[in-house]
C-alpha positions in Angstrom: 5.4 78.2 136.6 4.6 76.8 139.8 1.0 75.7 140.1 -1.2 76.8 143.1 -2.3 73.4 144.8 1.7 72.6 145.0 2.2 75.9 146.9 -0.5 75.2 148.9 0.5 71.8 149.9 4.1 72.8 151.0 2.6 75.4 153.0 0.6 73.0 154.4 3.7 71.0 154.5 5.8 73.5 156.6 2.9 74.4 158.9 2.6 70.8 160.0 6.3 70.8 160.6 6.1 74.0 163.2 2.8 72.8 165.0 5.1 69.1 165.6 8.1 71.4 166.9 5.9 73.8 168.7 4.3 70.5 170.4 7.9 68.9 170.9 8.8 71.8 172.5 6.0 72.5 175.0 6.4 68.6 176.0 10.2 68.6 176.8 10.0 72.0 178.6 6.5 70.6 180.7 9.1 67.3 181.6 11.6 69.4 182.7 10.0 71.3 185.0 8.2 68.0 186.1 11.5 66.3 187.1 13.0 69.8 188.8 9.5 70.0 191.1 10.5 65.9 192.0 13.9 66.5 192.2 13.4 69.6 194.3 10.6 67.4 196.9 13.1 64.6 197.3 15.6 67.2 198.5 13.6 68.5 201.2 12.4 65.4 202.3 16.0 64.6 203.0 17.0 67.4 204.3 14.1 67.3 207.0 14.8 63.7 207.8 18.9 64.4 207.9 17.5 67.3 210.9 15.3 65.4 212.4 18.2 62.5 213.0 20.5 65.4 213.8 18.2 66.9 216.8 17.2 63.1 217.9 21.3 62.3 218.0 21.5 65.4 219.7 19.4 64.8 222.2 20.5 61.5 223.3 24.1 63.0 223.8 22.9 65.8 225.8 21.0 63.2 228.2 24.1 60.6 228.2 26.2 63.8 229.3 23.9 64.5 231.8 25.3 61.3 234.2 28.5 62.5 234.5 28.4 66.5 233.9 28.0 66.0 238.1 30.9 64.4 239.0 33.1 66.7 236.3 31.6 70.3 237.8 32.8 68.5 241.7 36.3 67.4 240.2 36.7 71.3 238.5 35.2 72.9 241.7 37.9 70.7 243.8 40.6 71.8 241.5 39.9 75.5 242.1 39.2 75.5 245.5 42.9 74.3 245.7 43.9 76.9 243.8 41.7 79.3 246.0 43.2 81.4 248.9 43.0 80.0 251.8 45.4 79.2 255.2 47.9 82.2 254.6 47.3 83.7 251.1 50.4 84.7 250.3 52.6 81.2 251.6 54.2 79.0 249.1 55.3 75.4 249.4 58.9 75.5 251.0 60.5 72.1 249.0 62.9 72.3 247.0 61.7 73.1 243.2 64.6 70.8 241.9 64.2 67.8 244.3 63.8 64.6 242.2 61.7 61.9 244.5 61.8 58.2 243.7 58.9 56.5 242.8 58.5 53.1 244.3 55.3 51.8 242.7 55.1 50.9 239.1 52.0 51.0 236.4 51.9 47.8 234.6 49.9 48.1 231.1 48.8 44.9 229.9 47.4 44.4 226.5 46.1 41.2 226.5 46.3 39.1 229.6 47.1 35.5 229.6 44.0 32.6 228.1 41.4 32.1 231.2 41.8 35.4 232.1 45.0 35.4 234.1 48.1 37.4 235.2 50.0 34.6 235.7 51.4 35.1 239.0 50.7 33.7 243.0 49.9 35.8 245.9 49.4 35.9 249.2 45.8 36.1 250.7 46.0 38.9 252.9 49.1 41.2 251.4 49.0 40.5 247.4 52.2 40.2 247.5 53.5 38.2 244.8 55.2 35.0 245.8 56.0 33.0 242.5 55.0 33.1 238.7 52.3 30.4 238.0 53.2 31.1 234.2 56.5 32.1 232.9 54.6 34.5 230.2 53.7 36.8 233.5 57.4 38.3 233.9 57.1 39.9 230.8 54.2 41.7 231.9 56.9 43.6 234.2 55.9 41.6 237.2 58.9 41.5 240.2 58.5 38.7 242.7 58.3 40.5 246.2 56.1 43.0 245.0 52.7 43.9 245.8 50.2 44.9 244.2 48.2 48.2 245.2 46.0 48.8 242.0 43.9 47.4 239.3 42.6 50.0 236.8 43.0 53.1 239.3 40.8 51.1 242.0 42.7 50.1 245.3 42.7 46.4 246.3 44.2 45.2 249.2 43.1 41.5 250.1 42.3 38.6 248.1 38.6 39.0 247.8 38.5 42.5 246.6 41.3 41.6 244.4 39.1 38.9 242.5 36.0 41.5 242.1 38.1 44.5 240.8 39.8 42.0 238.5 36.9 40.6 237.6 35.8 43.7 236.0 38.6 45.1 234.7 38.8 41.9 232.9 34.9 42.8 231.5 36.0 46.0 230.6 39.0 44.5 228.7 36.7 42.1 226.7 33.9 44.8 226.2 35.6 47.4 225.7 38.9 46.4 224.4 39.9 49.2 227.5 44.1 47.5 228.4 44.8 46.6 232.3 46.4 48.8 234.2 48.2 46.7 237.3 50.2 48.8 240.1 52.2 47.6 242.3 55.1 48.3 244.9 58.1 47.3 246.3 57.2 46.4 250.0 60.4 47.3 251.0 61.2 50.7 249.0 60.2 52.7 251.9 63.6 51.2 254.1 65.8 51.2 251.0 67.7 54.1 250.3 68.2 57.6 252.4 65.8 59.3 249.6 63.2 56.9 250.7 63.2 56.5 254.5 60.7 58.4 256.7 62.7 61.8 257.5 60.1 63.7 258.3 62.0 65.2 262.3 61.1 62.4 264.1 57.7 62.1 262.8 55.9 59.0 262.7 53.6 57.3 260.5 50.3 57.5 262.9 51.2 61.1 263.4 49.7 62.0 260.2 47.2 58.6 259.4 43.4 59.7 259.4 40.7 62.1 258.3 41.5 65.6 257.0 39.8 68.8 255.9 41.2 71.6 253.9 40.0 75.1 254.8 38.6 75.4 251.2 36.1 72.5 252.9 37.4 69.2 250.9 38.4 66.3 252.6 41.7 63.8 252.0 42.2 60.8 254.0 46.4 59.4 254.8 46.4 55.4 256.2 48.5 53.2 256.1 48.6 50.6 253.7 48.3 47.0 255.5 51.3 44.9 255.4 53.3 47.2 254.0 55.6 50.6 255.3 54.0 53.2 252.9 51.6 55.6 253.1 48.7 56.7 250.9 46.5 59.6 250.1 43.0 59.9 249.2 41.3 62.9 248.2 38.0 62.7 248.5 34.8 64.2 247.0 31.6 64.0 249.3 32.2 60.2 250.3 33.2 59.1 247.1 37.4 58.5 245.4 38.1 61.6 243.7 42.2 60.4 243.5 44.9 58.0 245.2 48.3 58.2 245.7 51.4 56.8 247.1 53.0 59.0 249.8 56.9 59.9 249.2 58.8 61.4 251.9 60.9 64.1 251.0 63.2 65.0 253.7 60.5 66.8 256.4 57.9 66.9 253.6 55.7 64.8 251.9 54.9 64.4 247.9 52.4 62.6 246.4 51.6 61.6 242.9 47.6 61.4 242.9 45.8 59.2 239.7 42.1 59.2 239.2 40.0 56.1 239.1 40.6 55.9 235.5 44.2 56.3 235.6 44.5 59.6 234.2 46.9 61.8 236.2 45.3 64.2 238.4 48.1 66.3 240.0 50.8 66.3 242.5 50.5 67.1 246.2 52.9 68.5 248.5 52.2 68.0 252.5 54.0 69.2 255.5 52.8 68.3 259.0 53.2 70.8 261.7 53.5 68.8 265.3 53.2 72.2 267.2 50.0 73.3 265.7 48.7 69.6 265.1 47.5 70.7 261.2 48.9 70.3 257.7 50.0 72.3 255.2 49.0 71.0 251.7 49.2 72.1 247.6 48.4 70.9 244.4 50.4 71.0 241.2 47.2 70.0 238.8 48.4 67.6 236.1 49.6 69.6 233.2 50.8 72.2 235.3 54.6 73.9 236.2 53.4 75.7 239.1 52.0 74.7 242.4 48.9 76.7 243.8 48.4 77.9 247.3 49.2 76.7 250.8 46.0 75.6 252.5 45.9 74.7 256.0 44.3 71.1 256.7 43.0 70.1 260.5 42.3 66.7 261.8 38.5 65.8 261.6 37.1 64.5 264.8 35.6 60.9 264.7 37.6 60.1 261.5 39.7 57.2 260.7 42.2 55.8 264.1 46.2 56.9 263.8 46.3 52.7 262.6 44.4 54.0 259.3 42.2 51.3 258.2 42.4 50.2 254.6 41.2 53.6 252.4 37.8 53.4 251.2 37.0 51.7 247.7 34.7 53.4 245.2 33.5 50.1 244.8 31.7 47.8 247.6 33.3 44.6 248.4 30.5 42.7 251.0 32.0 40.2 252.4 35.2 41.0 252.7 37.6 38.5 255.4 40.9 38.5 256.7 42.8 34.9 255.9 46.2 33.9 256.9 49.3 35.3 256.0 50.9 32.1 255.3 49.3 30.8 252.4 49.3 31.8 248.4 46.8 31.6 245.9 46.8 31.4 241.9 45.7 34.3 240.3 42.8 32.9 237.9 38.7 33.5 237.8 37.8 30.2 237.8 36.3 30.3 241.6 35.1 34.6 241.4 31.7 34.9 243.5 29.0 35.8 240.9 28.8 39.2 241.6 28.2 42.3 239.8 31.4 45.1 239.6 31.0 48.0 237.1 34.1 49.9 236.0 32.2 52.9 235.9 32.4 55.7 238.8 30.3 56.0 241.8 
């Protein structure tokens, strides 16, 4: 028989045992909610600062954009209004949709350019057209001697100062940016070689069609004559500032034109044909991507604008300065002697 202070003490026993669990179990359940409130706090806190960075980035991005949104709504306007009706609604371009036209310039994409910053190759002063390779290494870059060169990075050079400033900052660009340079250039004589290439255009000359011109859609394009050299180019312009260039190709009575924008992306191709009788030009633009050319719009000559000579086009870019030096001589392309001053690569 079991006596009573025994039963006692294993009840006492057992109750101790159930308050300790009890107590065991109201501590780990009070810790667990502890560390799901902390664990919940630290997850809003970074979930507000992950917005807040979000809204700030945001914001910077939208304000960067805001520079150039500008210039990208006048480019898109430009591209419609060539699509627009306007001249004779319902005309089309009369060439012929097969015709293949030669190019005579070439793009020249170099990587890395030789150690001091140099192409490698001599020019003359007042035509850049290359006379000789200073280094051997410059041929491989695709250089020809005889031919000159028209473009650096989309932006048109034409003497030997404006040369050294352009170069100068595509060469910035390059070590900044790691952004390749972009060289164009052309055979001098490409536009008397070859029946594809001449001038056919009925007895049309070349200061028939130089100068200032404005579309009926109200933008403007400029045709000169490139210095030193039987070619023609084309400028579209938007306000006073290089929206495209391009090399003028003849095609039999016509005109075509492959325009590039400053940054050497393609813009489009042009089709002109100059009407003596009436004194205007009809124009259209194939924009780049597209099969199709848009609609015929009439251009007239703007009074006051550039002589039937056609000075050199006007460069995004301005070159102070700038002199004429004789023909005779050639220089080494290097940037050992470049003026200290400041050329961007950005747009006006």
């Amino acid at each position: 028989m079991v006596q009573p202070s025994l039963l006692q003490a294993l009840r006492a026993k057992l109750s101790a045992a159930a308050s300790s669990a009890s107590v065991y179990r109201d501590g780990y359940g009070l810790l667990t909610v502890v560390a799901i409130t902390i664990f919940a706090f630290i997850s809003s806190c970074c979930a507000i600062v992950s917005t807040r960075a979000f809204l700030v980035t945001e914001n910077c991005d939208a304000r960067r954009s805001d520079s150039v949104l500008g210039m990208h709504e006048r480019r898109h306007r430009l591209l419609q209004s060539l699509h627009s009706l306007g001249g004779r609604p319902s005309a089309t371009p009369k060439f012929r949709p097969n015709a293949r036209v030669n190019k005579p310039w070439r793009q020249l994409v170099i990587d890395t350019p030789l150690e001091g910053d140099r192409l490698g190759v001599n020019l003359t002063e007042d035509t850049l057209v290359i006379t000789s390779f200073a280094d051997p290494r410059a041929e491989t870059f695709g250089f020809k001697v005889g031919d000159r060169i028209v473009h650096i990075n989309g932006v048109p050079v034409f003497q030997q100062l404006d040369f050294l400033q352009v170069l100068s900052g595509a060469m910035r660009d390059f070590h900044r940016l790691k952004q390749p340079i972009v060289v164009t250039t052309v055979d001098p004589t490409s536009s008397t070689s070859g029946s594809n290439s001449k001038l056919d255009m009925t007895g049309l000359e070349m200061q028939d069609v130089c100068g200032r011109w404005q579309l009926s859609s109200g933008e403007n394009f400029i045709i000169s004559r490139m210095p030193g050299v039987e070619q023609l180019q084309l400028t579209l312009l938007i306000g006073d500032s290089t929206a495209s260039t391009g090399l003028i190709v003849p095609d039999g009575p016509d005109l075509r034109c492959n325009l590039y924008r400053l940054d050497n992306s393609e813009f489009g191709e042009a089709w002109l044909s100059f009407n003596m009788q009436s004194q205007k030009i009809e124009a259209s633009l194939k924009p780049a991507g597209s099969q199709h050319f848009g609609k015929v719009l009439l251009a007239a000559r703007v009074a006051g604008g550039p002589s039937s000579q056609a000075t050199p086009l006007p460069c995004p870019r301005d070159f102070p300065g700038s002199r004429s030096v004789p023909s005779s001589s050639s220089w080494p392309v290097s940037l050992t002697s470049l003026p200290p001053k400041k050329l961007s690569g950005e747009e006006i």
